[in-house]
C-alpha positions, 0 to 999 in steps of 0.5 A: 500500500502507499501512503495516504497522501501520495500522489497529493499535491499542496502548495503551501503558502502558509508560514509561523507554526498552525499553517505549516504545521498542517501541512507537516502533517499531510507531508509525513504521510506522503504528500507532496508539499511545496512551500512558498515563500516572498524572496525577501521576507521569509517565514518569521519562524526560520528565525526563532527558535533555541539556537540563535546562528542557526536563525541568522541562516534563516534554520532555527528550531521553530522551523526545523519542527515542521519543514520535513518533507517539504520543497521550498521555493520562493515567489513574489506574488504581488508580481505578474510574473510571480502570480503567474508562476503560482496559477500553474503551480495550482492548476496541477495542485489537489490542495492549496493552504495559506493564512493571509489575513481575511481578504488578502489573496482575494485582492490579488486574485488568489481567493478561492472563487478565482482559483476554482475556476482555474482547477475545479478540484481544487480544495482550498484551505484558508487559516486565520485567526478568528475566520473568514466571517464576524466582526473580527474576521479582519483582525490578525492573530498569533497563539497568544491573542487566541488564548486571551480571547478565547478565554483560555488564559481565563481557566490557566493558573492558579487561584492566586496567579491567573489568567495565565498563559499556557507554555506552550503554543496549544492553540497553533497546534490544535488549529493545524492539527484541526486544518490537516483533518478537515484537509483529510475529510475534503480529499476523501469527500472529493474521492467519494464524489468523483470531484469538485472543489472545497473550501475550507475556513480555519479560525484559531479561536474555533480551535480554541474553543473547541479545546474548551468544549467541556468548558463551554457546554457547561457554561452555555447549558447552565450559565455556571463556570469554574469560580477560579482557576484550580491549577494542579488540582481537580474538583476531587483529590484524585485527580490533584498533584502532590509533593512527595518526598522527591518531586511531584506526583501527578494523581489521575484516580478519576473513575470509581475503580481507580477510587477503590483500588487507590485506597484499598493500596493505601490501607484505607477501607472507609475511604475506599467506599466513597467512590461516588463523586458527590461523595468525594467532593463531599469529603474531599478536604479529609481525602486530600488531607491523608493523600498529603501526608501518605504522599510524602513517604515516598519519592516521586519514582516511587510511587509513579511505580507503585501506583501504576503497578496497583491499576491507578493512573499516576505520573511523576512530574517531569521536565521536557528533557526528562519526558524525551529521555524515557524508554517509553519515548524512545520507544514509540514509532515514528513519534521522533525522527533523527536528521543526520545532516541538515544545511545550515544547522551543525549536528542531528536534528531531532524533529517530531513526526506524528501523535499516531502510528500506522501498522504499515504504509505511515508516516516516514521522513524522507527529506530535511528541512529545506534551505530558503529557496531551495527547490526554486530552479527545481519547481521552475523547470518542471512547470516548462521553464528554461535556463535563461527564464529561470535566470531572468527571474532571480534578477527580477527579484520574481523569485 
């Protein structure tokens, strides 16, 4: 069998983390990606990242995550020249995917309506931050925004230290994890119906809300929310973080099963019989209290093992270092992929590849990430472009 998504064509004008990332994702299973970028303003996140020398070549970490697989060529299209180079890259193209503001490529007659027109197959994937229609459809966003907004720095934190900002970039994430799936659902819809184009409109704060969908059923439903922000700490003391002798131990005893086995371990009969919610949250300050003062015999290693061992979810609290250095990690497929040589960059390069694994036929990298540029002249002559075309492009800075 062949991957999923060979055979796939996408012209990726996308750039930061949500738009690439989706692209990544359809890459990895076997797409063929073209990047674009403007010769003389590169994707931002070529220069962000952990290594600062690496950014100065336009390579830094914030890239390298998501360039696998790609070809990157470069491409003014607010030329005539450039905008005609990219109507023959989409007329052979399944996908197109950019994340220009609400508007942008509408003006250069770039929108869907014209493109379909062009390849009536198409499926055209717009990714902005709040989407295409409201109020707010004009306004530009990154991660951070959304998460105010949508109020999930509202939920983050503490009691005494919120909202709060989530370190991670969650938002940009979900939304190119939510674009490569309705990306996926539109190819299989378009197979299924013999053809026919797709739009596609993507907002961050859609993605945002839908990482809150428990937060927001409850409050539409009954008009009640969280009073504040709880932290490491669930509604009941089972799903809370303790100290211990040693670091910090992650508790997630959440069904009644996982109630009665932790208190049976722990030599707590009477508390094993209050399994029932309610019953938890009835006496959770006793509940919480023991599991206070039990936690602190043992180290965190300790107890991750014999929590785990006894059939209640437990994990000690770890750095992203100490997450990365566990056999477990290790160990799972195609979670993790190694470059031995990357232009640009000295040493490996480790990126993520994929949440999931396939039996067989799933996702593989096959190619580093790309230099700016770097399948430029490649691109050009398979869409019929000669040498000294190809030449006289460069010098008029089309590409």
């Amino acid at each position: 069998m062949a991957q999923p998504y060979s055979g796939i064509k996408v012209i990726d004008m996308t750039h930061v983390l949500a738009g690439p990332f989706a692209t990544y994702q359809l890459a990895v299973l076997g797409a063929e990606v073209i990047k674009i970028e403007n010769p003389r303003q590169p994707d931002q996140v070529r220069e962000t990242g952990v290594e600062d020398e690496w950014g100065h070549r336009l390579m830094n970490t914030n890239f390298l995550t998501q360039g696998s697989n790609k070809r990157a060529i470069t491409l003014d299209i607010h030329s005539e020249k450039g905008r005609e180079i990219l109507l023959k890259l989409v007329k052979g193209a399944d996908v197109f995917v950019q994340n220009y503001r609400t508007g942008a490529l509408e003006g250069l007659g770039l929108g869907y309506e014209a493109l379909k027109k062009l390849n009536p197959n198409l499926i055209y994937c717009s990714m902005t931050g709040f989407g295409a229609t409201g109020p707010k459809g004009q306004h530009t966003a990154y991660d951070g925004v959304i998460q105010a907004t949508s109020g999930l720095m509202s939920v983050s934190g503490t009691p005494e230290v919120n909202p709060l900002k989530v370190g991670a970039a969650v938002v940009d994430y979900a939304s190119g994890t939510t674009a490569a799936f309705a990306i996926a659902s539109a190819i299989v819809q378009r197979e299924r119906n013999g053809g026919g184009s797709q739009h596609i409109d993507v907002a961050m704060m859609d993605a945002a809300l839908m990482l809150l969908s428990s937060n927001v059923c409850g409050y539409m439903s009954t008009g009640k929310r969280l009073s504040a922000p709880r932290g490491n700490a669930y509604p009941t003391a089972g799903g809370s973080c303790f100290e211990t002798k040693e670091g910090l131990i992650m508790l997630s005893s959440i069904n009644d099963r996982q109630h009665i086995r932790l208190w049976k371990l722990l030599g707590r009969e009477d508390f094993a019989k209050l399994y029932r919610h309610f019953d938890q949250v009835e006496h959770d300050a006793e509940l919480r209290g023991e599991l206070t003062r039990i936690f602190m015999t043992k180290t965190a290693a300790e107890w991750e093992e014999i929590l785990n061992g006894a059939g209640v979810p437990a994990g000690r609290v770890r750095t992203i270092p100490e997450a990365l250095e566990m056999e477990q990690t290790k160990g799972r497929k195609n979670l993790l992929h190694t470059h031995e040589y990357v232009k640009g960059v000295e040493g490996p390069v480790t990126v993520p590849v994929q949440g999931f694994s396939y039996e067989h036929d799933g996702a593989k990298i096959h190619s580093p990430p790309p230099m700016m540029g770097e399948h430029t002249d490649d691109v050009l002559k398979e869409l019929g472009y000669g040498a000294q075309e190809i030449a006289a492009l460069h010098e008029q800075g089309v590409v």
